[in-house]
N, C-alpha and C positions, 0 to 999 in steps of 0.2 A: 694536138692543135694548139698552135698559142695562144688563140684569143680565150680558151680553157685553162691555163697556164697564169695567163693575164687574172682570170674571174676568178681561179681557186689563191692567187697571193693577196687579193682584196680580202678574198673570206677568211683566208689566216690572220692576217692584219686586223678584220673585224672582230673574230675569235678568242685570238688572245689579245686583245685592249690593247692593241699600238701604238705611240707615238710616233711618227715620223713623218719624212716623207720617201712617198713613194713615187722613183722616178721610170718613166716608158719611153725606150726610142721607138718611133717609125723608121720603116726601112727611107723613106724618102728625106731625114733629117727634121722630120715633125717630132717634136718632142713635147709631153705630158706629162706635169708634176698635179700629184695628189697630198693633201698635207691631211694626214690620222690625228687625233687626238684622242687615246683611250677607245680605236676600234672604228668611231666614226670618221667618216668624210667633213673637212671642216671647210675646205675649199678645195677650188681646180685651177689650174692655170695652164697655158700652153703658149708656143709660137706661131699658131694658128692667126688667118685670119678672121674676122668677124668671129671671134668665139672670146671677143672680152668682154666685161661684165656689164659695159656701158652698153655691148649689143643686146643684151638680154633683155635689159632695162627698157630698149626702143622696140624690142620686139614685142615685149608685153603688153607697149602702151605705156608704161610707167614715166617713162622721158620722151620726150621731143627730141628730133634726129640735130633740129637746131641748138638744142642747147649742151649737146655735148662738149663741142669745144672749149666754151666757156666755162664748164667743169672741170676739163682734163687741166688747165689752165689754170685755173683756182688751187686746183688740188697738187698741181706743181711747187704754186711759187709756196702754197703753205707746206710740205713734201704731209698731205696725205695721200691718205687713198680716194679714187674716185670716187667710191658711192659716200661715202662717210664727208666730203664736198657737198657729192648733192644733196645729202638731208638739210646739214647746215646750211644751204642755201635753201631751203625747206620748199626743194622739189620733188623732195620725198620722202615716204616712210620707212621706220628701219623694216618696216613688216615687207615692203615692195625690197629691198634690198637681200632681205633672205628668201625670199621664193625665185629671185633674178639668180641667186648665189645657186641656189638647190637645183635649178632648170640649167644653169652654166656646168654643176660638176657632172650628172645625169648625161648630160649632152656629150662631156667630152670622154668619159666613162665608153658610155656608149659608141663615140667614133672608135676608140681604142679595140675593141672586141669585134669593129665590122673590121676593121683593115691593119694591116701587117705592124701589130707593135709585139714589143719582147720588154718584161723585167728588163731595165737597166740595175738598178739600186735601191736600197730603202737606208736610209740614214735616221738615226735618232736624235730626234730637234723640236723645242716647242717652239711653236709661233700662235700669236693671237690674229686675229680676226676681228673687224667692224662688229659684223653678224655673219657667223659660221652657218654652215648649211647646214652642219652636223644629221649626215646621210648613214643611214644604220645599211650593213650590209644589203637586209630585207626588201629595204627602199629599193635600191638597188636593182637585187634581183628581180623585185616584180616587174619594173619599168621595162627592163630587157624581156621578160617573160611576154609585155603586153606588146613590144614592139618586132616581134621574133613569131608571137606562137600561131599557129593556127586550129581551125576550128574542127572539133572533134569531128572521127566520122565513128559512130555506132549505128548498129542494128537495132532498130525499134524497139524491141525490149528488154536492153542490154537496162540495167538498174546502175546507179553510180551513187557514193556515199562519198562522206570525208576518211581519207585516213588517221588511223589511229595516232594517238601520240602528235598532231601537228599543232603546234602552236601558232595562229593566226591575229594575234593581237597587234603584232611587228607590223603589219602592214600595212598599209595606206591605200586602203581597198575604193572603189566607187560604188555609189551605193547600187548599182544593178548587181556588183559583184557581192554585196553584201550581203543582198536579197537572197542571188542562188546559192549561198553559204548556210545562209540558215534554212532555207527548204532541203539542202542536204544532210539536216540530220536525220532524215528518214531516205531509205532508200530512193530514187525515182529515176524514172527516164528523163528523156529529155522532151517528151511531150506532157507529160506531167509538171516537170519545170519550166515550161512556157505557162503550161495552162494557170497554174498557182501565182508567178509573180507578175502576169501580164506582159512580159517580154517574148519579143517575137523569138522564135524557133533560130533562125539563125546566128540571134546576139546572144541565147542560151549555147550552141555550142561555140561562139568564140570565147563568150568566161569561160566555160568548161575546157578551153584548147588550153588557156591563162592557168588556170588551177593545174590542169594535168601537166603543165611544162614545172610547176611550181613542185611537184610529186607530193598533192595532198591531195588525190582521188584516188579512188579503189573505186572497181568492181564488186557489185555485194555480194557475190557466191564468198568473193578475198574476205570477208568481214563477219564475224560472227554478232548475232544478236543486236544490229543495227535497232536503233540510233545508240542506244546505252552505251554501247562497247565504245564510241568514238571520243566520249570524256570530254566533248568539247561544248554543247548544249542537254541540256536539262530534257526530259521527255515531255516537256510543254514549257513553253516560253523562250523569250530568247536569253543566248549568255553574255550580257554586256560586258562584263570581264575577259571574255574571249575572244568576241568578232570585234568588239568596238574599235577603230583606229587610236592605237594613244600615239598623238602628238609631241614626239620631242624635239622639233626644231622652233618652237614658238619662239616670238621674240618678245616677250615680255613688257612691258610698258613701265616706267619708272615711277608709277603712281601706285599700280598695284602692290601696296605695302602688305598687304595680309601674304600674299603668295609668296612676295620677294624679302620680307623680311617680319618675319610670324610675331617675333618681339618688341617691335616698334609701338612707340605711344598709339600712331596711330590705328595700328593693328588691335591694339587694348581695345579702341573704342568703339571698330566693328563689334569685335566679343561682347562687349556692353551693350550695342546694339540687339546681336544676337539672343543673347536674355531677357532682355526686353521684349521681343518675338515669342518666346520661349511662353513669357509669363501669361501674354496676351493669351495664347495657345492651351492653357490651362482654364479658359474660360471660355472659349469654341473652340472649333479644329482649324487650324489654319495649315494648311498644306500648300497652296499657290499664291503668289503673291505677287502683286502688282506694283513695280517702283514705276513710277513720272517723276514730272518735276510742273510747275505752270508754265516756263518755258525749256525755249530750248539755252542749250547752256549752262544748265545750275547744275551737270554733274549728276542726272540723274542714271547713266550708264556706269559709270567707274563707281558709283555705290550700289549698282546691280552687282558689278563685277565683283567686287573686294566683299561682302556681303557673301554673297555663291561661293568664296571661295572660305569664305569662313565656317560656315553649314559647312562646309566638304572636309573642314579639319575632325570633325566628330567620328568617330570609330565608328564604322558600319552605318554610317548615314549618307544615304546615294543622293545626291544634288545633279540638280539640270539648270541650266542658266538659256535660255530663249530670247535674241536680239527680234524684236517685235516692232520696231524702228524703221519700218521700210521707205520715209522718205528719207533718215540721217543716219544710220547702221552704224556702232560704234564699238559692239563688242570684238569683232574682227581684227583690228586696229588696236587693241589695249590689249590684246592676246597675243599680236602678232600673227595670225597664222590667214593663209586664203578665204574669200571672202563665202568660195562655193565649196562645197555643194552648201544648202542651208535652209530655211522657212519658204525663200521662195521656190524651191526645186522641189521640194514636196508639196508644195501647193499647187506647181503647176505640174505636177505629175498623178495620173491617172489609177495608180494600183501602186506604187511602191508604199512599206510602211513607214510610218517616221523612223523610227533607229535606224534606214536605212542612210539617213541623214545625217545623225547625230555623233559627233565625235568627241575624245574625252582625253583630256591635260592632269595629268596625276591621278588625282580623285573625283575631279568635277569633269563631270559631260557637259556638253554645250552646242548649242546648234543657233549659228549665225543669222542674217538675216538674209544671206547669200544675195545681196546686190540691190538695188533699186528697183523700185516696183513703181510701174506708171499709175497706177490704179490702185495705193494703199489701201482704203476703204473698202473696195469691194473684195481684195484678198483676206484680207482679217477678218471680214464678215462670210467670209466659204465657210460650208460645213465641214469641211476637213482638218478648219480651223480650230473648232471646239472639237473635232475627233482627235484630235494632234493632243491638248489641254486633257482631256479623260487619258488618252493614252499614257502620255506621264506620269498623271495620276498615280496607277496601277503599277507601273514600273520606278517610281523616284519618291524618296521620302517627303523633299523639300522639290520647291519648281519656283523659279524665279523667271518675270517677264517683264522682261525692259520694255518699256513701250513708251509711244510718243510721247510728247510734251503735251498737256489738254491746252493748251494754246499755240496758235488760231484751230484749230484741228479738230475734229473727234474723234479721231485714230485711237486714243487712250481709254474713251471710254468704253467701246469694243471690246478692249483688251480685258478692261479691271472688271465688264459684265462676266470674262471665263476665269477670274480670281476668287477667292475666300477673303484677300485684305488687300489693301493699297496702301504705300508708303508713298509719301510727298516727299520728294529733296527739293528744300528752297534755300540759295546761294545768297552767302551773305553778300550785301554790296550791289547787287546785281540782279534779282528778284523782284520786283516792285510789286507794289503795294495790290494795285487794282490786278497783274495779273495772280497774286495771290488769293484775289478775292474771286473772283475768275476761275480759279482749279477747284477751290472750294465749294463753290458754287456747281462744278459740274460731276463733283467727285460723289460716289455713294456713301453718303453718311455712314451707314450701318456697317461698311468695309473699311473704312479711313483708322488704320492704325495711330496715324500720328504724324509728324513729322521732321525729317532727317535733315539740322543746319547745317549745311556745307562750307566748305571753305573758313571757319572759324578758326583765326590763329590763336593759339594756348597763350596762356599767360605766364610768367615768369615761374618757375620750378612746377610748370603743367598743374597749376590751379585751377580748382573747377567753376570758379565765378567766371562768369560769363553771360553778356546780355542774349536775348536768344527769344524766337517767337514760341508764342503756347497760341492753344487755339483753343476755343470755346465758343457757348453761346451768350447773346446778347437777352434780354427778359423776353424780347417777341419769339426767341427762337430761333434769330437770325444769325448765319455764321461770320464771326467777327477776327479780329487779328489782332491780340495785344501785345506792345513792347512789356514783358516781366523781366523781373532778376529771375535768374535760374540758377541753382546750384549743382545740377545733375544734366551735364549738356556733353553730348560728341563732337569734338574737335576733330573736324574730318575734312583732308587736304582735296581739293579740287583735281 
């Protein structure tokens, strides 16, 4: 069959790390080019219509059908590329241009295997990309797997496990699939796996149609000494190194210095912040931790971020990072990656567990704030919310939770009530006084680590003089704000 032909020269290209591209004729003179970079999908393109990248764009929502023109046009007379126009005309993110990219190659992948294309060519050639989609074989195969398979049909007590040997981390699973992943590391039916993860009977066997097209089910007579033998979860708990989705087409944010560049001044002065954590920790246990800011603005997300990812450089130290922001969600956007699933999908979900949620960029897990919530107060304050906060717990060394600004709001306070400490970021220049008096006022004393000056530009040869606020009390006991000289201060880019 060609479209087999088609799927198994993608899997050699992914296999052995190809650069090229790969070109597909249709019998009708539609033609489809693939460009590889080291195995993955970097982009697609075709002579199709409506399958360019600007339709993607409007199909997602991410653009206005109006303003394409004026883009194609922009990006003429400068000769770039469309999407790379419309960020600098900042009608978009790079993070909206790599999910528009990854939903364009997917798409036309996929027309290629329903209808009559043949290998034309593969030439060796590099090209770059705005933001590559960089599509791992995996990716791939599952999309076709969920838009092809169907739902199993067994006998009532037919039992189903994982097979041996699969490696499931590749994938980019939903968290209902996630859920019956890890109830398969014991034997069950398929009324057993409704009954456990609260998913109806028939969405149980279409992941199971998904899995079985994927050829990681067995039957358990096929399987010796289930769960053990399947090497994929532990016989209690689950295996985040195994099922968790790791992310590699994120598009990184150019501030996130610790991830993007470990060496940098500014990356020193997380690490310095980090031991400072560290030391506090030596005098209670701090394991969750609350970063705000008094408002919105002072950058109190991207020193959640850069923070979490500095905790994640420590050898065997598991970090979770928690966007708790659900009127302004910003860790999504400095990671690049979809905003769902995330906080709010487990919250408005009935039985899934949180991991079900939770996905992981290198070392760091993270789980978004998945979208806008009309109703922040009352979500933060569900009991599923402090179940979600003990959960990590148990499962993550470190837990970081971005949360609102404690101005105008009390979304923050919520949050830093299911913490052990709270960091304040206050933004030089832009912070004022009374809302500083203001977060202080509403922060728990007994949990206020301190406070993290933002946006401070270094002094010549990265000198550590630097004016900077300390915080203390006044002789009644009241909390005060004074300008000090400091000579031990994080110069930390906004």
């Amino acid at each position: 069959m060609q479209h087999k032909r088609v799927l198994d020269e993608i899997r050699r290209l992914h296999e052995e790390r190809r650069t090229g591209m790969l070109v597909l004729a249709g019998s009708t003179g539609e033609r489809v080019e693939l460009f590889f970079r080291e195995g993955l999908i970097e982009a697609a393109s075709s002579n199709l219509e409506s399958r360019r990248i600007g339709d993607y764009l409007v199909k997602d929502g991410s653009l206005q059908p109006d303003d394409t023109d004026a883009i194609q046009s922009e990006a003429e007379r400068r000769k770039i590329g469309f999407a790379e126009a419309a960020v600098e005309k900042k009608l978009l993110d790079r993070s909206d241009v790599g999910a528009a990219a990854r939903a364009q190659a997917v798409d036309l992948v996929e027309h290629v295997l329903t209808s009559t294309f043949e290998v034309e060519s593969f030439a060796g050639s590099l090209r770059s990309y705005y933001v590559p989609a960089k599509l791992s074989f995996s990716h791939v195969q599952l999309e076709m797997c969920r838009n092809n398979s169907r739902p199993v049909e067994l006998e009532d007590d037919v039992r189903l496990t994982l097979a041996t040997g699969a490696d499931l981390s590749g994938f980019s699973w939903f968290p209902q699939e996630l859920s019956i992943l890890n109830e398969l590391r014991c034997a069950s039916t398929v009324d057993e796996l409704s009954g456990r993860t609260g998913i109806s009977e028939i969405n149980v066997k279409k992941i199971l149609g998904v899995l079985d097209s994927l050829g990681v089910l067995s039957e358990a007579d096929d399987v010796e000494d289930s769960p053990e033998h399947t090497e994929l979860v532990a016989a209690s708990g689950f295996n985040f190194e195994a099922l968790i989705p790791v992310v590699t087409d994120a598009v990184l944010n150019e501030k996130l210095e610790v991830a993007r560049n470990e060496g940098s001044f500014t990356s020193e002065q997380f690490k310095n912040l980090k031991i400072r954590i560290r030391q506090a920790n030596s005098e209670r246990p701090i394991q969750v931790i609350t970063v705000s800011s008094p408002d919105a603005q002072d950058g109190k997300s991207l020193i959640s971020a850069n923070l979490a990812f500095s905790f994640a450089l420590d050898p065997g130290r598991r970090v979770a990072v928690v966007d708790c922001d659900l009127r302004n969600p910003a860790l999504d956007k400095y990671l690049g990656v979809p905003t769902e699933p995330g906080l709010l999908q487990y919250l408005g979900n009935g039985h899934l567990s949180p991991y079900c949620y939770v996905r992981r960029l290198e070392n760091l897990y993270f789980l978004t704030a998945g979208g806008l919530a009309p109703n922040p107060i009352e979500a933060l304050s569900m009991k599923k919310m402090k179940q979600l906060v003990e959960q990590l717990r148990k499962d993550f060394d470190t837990v970081i939770l971005d949360a609102p600004p404690y101005s105008p709001i009390s979304d923050a306070r919520i949050v830093s009530a299911l913490s052990d400490a709270v960091l304040l970021v206050v933004r030089r220049g832009k912070t004022s006084y009374s809302s500083i008096d203001h977060a202080f006022a509403a922060a728990d004393r007994n949990k206020l680590l301190g406070v993290v000056f933002n946006d401070v530009k270094p002094m010549l040869f990265h000198t550590n003089h630097q004016f900077g606020y300390y915080y203390g009390e006044d002789k009644s006991g009241e909390a005060k704000i004074t300008k000090v000289r400091s000579t031990r201060r994080s110069y930390l880019e906004p």
